[in-house]
DOPA-334143 format. One line per 8 residues: number of its first residue (from 1); their letters; for each residue x, z, y of N, C-alpha, C. Coordinates in Angstrom, 3 decimals, always signed. Each point is the difference from the previous one (the first is absolute). Layout:
NUM) a) X Z Y X Z Y X Z Y  ...
END
This chain:
1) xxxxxxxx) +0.845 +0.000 -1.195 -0.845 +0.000 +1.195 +0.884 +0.000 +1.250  -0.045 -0.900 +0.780 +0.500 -0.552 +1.076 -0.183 +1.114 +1.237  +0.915 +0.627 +0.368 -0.537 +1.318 +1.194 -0.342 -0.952 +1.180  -0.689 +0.645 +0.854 -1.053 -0.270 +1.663 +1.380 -0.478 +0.911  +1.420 +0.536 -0.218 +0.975 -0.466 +0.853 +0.647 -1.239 -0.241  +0.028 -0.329 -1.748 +0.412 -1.231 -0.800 -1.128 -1.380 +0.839  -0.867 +0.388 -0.135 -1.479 -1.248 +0.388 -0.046 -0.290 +1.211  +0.427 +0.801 +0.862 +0.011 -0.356 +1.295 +0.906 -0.841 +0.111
9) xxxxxxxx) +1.315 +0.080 -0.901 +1.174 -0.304 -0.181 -0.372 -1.593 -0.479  -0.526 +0.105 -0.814 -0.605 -1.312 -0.728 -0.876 -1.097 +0.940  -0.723 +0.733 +0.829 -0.780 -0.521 +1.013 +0.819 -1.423 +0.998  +0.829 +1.348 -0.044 +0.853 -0.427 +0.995 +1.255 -1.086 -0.009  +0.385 -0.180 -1.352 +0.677 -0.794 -0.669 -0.966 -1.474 -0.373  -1.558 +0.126 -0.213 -1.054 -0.733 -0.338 +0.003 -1.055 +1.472  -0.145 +0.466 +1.019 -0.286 -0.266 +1.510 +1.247 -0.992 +0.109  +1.247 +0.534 +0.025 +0.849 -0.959 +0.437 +0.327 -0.916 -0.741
17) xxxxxxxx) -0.529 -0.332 -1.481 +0.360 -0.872 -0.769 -1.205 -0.672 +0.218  -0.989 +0.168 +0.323 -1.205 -1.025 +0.431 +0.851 -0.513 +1.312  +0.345 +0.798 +1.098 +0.014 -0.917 +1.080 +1.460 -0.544 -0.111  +0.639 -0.005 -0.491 +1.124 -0.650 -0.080 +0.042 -1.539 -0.971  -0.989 +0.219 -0.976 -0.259 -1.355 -1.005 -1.025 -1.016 +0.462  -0.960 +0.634 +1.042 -0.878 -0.836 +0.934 +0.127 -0.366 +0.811  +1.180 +0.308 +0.754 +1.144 -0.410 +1.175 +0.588 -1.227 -0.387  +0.926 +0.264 -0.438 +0.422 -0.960 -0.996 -0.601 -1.282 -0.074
25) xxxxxxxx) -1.249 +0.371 -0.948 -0.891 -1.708 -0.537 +0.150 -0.315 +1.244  -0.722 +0.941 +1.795 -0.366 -0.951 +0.699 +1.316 -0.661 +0.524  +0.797 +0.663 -0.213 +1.678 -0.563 +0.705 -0.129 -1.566 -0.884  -0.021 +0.177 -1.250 -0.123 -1.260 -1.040 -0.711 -1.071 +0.670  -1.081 +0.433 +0.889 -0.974 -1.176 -0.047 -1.105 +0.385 -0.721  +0.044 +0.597 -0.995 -0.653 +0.084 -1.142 -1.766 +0.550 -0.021  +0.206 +0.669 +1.432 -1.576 +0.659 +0.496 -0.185 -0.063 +1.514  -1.164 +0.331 +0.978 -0.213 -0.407 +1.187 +0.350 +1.621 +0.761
33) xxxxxxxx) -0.007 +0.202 +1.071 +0.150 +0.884 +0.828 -1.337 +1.046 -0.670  -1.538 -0.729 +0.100 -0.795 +0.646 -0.123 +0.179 +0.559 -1.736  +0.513 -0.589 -1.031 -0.318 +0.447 -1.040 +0.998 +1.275 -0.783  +1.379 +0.073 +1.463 +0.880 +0.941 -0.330 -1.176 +1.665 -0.463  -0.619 +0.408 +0.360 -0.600 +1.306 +0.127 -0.440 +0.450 -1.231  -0.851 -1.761 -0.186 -1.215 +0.429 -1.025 +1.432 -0.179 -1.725  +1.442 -0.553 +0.490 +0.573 +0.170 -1.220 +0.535 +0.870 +0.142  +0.695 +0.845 +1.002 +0.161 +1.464 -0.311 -0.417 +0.853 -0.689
41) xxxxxxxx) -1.522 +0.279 +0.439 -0.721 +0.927 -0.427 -0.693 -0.108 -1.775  +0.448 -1.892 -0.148 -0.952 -0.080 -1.338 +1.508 +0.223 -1.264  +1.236 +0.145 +1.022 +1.373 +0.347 -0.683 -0.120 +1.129 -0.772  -0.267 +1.171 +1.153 -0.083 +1.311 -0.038 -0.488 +0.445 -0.928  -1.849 -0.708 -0.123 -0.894 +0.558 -0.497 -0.057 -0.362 -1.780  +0.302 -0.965 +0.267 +0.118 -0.705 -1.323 +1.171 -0.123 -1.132  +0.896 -0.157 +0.823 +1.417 -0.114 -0.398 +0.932 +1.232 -0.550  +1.093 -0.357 -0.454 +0.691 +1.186 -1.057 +1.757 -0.562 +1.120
49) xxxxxxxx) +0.661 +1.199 -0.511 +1.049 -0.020 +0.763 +1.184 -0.289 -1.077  -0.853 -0.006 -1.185 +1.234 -0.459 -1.164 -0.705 -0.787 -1.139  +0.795 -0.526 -1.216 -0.527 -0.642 -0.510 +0.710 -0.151 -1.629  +0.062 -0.478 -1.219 +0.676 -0.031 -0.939 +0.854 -1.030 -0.349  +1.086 +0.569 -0.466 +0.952 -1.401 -0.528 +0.865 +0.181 -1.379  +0.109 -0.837 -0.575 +0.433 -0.283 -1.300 +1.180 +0.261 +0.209  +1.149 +0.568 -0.602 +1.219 -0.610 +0.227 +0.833 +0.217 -1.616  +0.640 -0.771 -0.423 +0.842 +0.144 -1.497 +1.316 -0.782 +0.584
57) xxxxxxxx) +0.955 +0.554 -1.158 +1.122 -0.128 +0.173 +1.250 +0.798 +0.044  +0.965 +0.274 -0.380 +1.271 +0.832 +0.165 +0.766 +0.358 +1.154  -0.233 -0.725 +1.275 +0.606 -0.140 +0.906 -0.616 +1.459 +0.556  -1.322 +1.074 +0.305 +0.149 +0.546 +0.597 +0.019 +1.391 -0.972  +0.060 +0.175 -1.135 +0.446 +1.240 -0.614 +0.906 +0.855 +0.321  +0.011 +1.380 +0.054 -1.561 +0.391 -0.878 -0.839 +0.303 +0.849  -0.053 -0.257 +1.401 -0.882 +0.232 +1.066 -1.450 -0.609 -0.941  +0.154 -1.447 -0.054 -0.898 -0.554 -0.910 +0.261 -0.343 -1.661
65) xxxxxxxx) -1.052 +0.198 -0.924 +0.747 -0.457 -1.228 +0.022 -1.032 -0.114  +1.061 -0.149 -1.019 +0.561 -1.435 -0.154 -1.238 -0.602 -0.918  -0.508 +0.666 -0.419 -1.566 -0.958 -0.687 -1.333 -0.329 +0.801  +0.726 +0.510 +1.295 -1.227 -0.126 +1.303 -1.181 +1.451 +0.362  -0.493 -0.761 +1.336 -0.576 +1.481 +0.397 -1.231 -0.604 +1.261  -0.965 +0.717 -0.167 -0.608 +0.124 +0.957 +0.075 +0.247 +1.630  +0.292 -0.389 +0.656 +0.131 +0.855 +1.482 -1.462 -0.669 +0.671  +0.361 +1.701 +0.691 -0.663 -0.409 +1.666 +0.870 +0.068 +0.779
73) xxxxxxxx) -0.614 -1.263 +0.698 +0.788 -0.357 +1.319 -0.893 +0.227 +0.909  +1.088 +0.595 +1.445 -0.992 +0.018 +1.203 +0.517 -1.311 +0.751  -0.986 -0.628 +0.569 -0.049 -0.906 +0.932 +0.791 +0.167 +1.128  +0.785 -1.020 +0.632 +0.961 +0.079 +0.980 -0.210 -1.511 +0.896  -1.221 +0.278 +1.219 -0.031 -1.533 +0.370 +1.510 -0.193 +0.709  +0.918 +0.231 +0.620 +1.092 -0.196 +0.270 +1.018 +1.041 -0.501  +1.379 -0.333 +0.028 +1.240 +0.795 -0.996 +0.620 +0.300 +1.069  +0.147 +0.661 +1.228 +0.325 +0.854 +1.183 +0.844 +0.884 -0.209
81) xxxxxxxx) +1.133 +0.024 -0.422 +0.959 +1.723 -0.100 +0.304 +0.406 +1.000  -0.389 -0.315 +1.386 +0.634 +0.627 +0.835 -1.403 +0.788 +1.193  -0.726 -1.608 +0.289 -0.707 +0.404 +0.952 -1.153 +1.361 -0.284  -1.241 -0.264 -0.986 -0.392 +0.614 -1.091 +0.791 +0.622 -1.135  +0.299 -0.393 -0.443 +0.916 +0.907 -1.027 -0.740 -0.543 -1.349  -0.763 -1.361 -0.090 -0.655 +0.056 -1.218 +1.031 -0.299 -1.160  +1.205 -0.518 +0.150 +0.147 +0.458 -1.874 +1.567 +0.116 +0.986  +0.883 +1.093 -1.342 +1.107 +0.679 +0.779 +1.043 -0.652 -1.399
89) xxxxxxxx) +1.362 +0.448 +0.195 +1.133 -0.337 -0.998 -0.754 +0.901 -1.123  +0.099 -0.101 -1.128 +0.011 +1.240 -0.918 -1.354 -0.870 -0.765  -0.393 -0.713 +0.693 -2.113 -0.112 -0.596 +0.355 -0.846 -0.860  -1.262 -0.289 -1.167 +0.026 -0.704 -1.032 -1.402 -0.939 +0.750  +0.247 -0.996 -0.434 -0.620 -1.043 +0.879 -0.634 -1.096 -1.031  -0.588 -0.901 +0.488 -0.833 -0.700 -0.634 +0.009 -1.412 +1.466  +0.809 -0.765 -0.867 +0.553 -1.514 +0.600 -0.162 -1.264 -0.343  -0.159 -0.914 +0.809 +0.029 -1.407 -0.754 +1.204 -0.179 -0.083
97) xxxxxxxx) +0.113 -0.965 -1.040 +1.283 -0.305 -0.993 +0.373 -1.297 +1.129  +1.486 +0.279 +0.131 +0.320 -0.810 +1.235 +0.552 -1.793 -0.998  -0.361 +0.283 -1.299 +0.787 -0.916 -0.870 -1.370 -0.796 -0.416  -1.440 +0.455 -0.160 -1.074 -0.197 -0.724 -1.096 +0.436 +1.355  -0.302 -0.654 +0.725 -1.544 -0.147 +0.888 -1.023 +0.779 -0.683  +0.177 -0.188 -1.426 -1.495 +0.411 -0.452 -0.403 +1.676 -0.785  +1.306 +0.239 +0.451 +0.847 +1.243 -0.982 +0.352 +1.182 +0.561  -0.380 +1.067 -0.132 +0.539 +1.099 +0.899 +0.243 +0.892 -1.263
105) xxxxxxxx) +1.672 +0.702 +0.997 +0.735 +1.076 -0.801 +0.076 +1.501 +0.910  -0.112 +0.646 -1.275 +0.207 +1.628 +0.909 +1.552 +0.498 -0.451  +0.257 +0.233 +1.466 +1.724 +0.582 +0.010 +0.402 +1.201 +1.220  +0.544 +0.959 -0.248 +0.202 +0.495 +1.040 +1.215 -0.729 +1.350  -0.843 +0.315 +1.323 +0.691 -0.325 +1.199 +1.241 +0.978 +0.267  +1.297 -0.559 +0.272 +1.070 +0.320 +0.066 +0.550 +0.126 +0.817  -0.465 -1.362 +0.794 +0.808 +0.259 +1.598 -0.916 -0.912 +0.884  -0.019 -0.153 +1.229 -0.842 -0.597 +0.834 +1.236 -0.515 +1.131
113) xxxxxxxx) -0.431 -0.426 +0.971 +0.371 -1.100 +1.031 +1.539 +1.244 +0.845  +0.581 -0.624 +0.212 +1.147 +1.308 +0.446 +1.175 +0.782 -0.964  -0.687 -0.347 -1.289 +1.221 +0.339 -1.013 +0.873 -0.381 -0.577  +0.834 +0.273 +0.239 +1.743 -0.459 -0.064 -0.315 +0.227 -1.735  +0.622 -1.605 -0.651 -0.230 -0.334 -1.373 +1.154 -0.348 -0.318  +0.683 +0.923 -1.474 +1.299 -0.275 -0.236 -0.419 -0.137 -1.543  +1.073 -0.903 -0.537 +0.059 -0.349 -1.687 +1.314 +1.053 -0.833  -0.125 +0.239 -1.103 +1.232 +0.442 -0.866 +0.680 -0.649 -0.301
121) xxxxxxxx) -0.641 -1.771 +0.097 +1.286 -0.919 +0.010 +0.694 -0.429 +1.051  +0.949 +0.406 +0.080 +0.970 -0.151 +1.419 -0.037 -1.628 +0.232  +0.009 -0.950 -0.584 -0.478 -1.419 +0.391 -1.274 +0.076 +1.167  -0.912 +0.859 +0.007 -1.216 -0.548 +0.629 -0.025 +0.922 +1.633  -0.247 -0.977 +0.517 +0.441 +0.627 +1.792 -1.399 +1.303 +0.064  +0.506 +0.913 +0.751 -0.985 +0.954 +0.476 -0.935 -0.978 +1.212  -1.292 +0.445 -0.149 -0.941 -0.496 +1.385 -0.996 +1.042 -0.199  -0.741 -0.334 +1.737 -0.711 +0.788 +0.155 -1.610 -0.811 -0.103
129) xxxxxxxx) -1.248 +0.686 -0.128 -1.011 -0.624 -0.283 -0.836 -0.071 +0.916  -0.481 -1.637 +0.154 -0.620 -0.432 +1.370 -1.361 +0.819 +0.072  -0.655 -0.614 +0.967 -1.108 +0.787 +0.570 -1.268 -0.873 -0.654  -0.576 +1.088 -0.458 -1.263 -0.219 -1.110 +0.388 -0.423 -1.219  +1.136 +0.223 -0.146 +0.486 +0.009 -1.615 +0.307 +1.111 -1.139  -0.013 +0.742 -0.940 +0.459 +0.866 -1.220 +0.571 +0.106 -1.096  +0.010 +0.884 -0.115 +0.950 -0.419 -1.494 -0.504 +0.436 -1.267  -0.271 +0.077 -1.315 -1.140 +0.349 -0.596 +0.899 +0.444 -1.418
137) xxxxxxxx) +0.261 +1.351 -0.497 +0.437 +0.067 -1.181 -0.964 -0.123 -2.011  +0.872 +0.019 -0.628 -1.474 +0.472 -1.225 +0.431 +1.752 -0.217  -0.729 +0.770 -0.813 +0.548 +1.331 -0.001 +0.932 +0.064 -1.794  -0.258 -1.174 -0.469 +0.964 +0.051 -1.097 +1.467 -0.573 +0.134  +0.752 +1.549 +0.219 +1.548 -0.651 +0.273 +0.978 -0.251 -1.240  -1.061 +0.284 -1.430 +0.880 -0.666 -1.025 -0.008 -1.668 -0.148  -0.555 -0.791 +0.995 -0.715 -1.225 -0.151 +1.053 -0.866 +0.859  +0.970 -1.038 -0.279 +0.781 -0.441 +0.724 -0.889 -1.130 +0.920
145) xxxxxxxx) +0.966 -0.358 +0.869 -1.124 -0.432 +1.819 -0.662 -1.174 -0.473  +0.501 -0.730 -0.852 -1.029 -1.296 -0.612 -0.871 +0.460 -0.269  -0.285 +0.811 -1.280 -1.091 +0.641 -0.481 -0.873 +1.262 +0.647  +0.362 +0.198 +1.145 -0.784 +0.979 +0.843 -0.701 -1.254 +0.569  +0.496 -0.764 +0.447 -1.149 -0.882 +1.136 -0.277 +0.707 +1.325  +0.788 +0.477 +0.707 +0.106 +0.759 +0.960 +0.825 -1.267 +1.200  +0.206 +0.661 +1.482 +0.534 -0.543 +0.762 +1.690 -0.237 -0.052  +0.325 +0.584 -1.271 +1.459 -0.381 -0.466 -0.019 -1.280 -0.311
153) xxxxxxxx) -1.314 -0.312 -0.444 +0.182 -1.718 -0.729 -0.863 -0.976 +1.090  -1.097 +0.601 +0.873 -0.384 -1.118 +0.671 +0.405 +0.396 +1.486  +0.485 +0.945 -0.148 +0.417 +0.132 +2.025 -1.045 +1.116 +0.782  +0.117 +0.108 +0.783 -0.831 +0.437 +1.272 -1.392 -0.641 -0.229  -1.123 +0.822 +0.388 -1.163 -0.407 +0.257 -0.981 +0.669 +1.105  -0.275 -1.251 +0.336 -1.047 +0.217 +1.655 -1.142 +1.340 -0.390  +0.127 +0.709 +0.733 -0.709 +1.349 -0.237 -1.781 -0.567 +0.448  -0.422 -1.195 -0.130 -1.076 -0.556 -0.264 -0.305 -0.069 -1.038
161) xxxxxxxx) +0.669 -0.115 -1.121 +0.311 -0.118 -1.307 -1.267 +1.293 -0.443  +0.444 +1.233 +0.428 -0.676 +1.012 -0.548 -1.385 +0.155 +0.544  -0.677 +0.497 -1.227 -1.451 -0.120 +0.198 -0.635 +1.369 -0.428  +0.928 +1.096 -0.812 -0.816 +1.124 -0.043 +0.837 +1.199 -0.378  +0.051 +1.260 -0.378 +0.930 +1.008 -0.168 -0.685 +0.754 -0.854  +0.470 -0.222 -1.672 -0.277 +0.745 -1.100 -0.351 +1.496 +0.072  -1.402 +0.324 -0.358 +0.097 +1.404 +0.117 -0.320 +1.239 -1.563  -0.290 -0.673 -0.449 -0.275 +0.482 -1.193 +0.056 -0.942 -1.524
169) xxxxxxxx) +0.965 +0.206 -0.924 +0.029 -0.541 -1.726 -0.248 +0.287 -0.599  -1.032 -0.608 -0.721 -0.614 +0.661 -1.174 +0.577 -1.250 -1.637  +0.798 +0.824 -0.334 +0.585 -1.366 -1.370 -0.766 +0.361 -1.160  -0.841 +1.749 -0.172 -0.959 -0.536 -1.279 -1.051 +1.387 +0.447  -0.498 +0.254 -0.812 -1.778 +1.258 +0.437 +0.938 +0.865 +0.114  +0.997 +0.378 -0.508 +0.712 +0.995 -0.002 +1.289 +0.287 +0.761  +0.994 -0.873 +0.632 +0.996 -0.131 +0.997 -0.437 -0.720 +0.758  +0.181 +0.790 +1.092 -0.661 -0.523 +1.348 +0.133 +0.804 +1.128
177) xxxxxxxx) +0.242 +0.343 +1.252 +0.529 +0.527 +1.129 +0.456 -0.935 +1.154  +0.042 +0.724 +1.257 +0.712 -0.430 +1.272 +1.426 -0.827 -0.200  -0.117 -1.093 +0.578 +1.355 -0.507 +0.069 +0.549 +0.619 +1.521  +1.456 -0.114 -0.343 +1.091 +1.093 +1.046 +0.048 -1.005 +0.868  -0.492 -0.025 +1.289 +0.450 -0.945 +1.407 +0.648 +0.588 +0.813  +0.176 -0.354 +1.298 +0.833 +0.733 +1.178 -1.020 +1.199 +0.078  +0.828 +1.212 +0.552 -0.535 +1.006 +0.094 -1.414 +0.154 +1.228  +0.729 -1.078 +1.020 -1.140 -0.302 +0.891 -1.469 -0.404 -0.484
185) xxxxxxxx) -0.140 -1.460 -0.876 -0.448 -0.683 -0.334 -1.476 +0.618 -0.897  +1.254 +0.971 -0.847 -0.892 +1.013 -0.947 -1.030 +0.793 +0.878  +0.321 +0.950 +0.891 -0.911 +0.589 +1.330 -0.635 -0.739 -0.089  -0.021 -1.142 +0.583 -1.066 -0.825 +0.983 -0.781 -0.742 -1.193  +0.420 -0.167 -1.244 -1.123 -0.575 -0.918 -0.524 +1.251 -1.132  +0.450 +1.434 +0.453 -1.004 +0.990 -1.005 -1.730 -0.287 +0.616  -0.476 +0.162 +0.855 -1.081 -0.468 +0.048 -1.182 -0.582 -0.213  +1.136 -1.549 +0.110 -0.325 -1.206 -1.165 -0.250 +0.183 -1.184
193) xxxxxxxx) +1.062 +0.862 -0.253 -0.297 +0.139 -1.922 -1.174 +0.834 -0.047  +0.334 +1.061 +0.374 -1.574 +1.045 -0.517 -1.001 -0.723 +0.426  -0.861 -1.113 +0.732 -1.373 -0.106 +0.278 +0.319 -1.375 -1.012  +0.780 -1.006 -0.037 +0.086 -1.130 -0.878 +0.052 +0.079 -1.293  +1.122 +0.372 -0.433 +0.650 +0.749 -1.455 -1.508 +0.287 -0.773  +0.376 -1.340 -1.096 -1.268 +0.226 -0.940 +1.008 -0.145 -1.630  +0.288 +0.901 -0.753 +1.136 -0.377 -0.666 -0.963 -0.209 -1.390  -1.417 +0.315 -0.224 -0.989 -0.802 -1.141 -0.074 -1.703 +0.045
201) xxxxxxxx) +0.121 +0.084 +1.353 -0.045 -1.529 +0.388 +0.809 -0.833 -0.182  +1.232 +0.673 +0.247 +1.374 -0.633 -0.416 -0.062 -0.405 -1.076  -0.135 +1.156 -1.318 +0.124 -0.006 -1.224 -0.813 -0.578 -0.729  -1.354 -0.928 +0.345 -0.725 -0.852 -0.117 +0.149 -1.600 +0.034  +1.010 +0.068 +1.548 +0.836 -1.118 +0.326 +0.823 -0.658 -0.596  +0.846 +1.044 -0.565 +1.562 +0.026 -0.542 +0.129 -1.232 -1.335  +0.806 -0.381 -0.264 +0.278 -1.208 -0.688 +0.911 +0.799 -0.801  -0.659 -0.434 -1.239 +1.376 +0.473 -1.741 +0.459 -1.373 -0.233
END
């Protein structure tokens, strides 16, 4: 049960993700001056602030199992680390695959725009990372950089790329818990979890 200080909390997290995703369309083109309001409010009312995603594979163990897992993801209409603070270094993320259009991978964010990037192979020059770009690790470091599929093998990626910030894995009815994000991140999405967090639902979802 979600306490009276969490919901307000939730409220309030609800509000700016309506007006920030209805902003947006109209920036797109996508809606008229007059119809910004009535999509706010039908955001709010209607709408969820997270959503489910499949993910399998070895690359992010044991955060996730390697036979796959359920998550919820919370929604992130823009990937902001600085101005907002919506996703920070440390977060496990949920991205389009900068290799595959049609494909999105979850990896934790490593570094963002400003970070001085050095290799262990003394061949490869240190640089620093442009603006609106990241760097994206897997959490399995027995997995050499081919087989992680991480930004060791495709580079830097435009922090457009990211589309949501893992908050909870569920890999069977029985293992299942919070995934570890930035300490910030975690704060600002307990909220989220207690009024969203349906973990019957998950386990309904879930793929053997």
């Amino acid at each position: 049960m979600a306490s009276l200080s969490n919901w307000f909390r939730y409220i309030a997290h609800k509000l700016e993700y309506s007006i920030t995703t209805s902003l947006m369309s109209y920036n797109r083109g996508q809606i008229t001056n007059r119809e910004v309001g009535d999509l706010i409010w039908k955001n709010f009312f209607q709408g969820k602030l997270t959503y489910l995603h499949w993910n399998k594979g070895a690359e992010m163990a044991p955060t996730i199992g390697e036979q796959g897992g359920t998550l919820l993801v919370r929604k992130l209409p823009t990937a902001d680390p600085f101005f907002m603070r919506r996703v920070l270094v440390g977060d496990v993320v949920v991205m389009k695959d900068p290799e595959k259009s049609d494909n999105y991978l979850v990896r934790r964010l490593a570094a963002v725009e400003g970070y001085e990037m050095s290799s262990t192979d003394e061949k490869d020059e240190p640089f620093v990372l442009e603006k609106d770009k990241c760097w994206v690790l897997s959490d399995n470091e027995t997995l050499k950089p081919k087989e992680a599929n991480d930004s060791r093998t495709f580079g830097p990626v435009p922090m457009s790329n990211i589309v949501g910030r893992v908050l909870y894995c569920l890999r069977n009815a029985v293992d299942h818990g919070r995934v570890q994000n930035s300490h910030f991140s975690m704060q600002k999405d307990t909220p989220v979890l207690e009024i969203e967090l349906d973990v019957d639902e998950m386990a309904r979802r879930h793929k053997t």
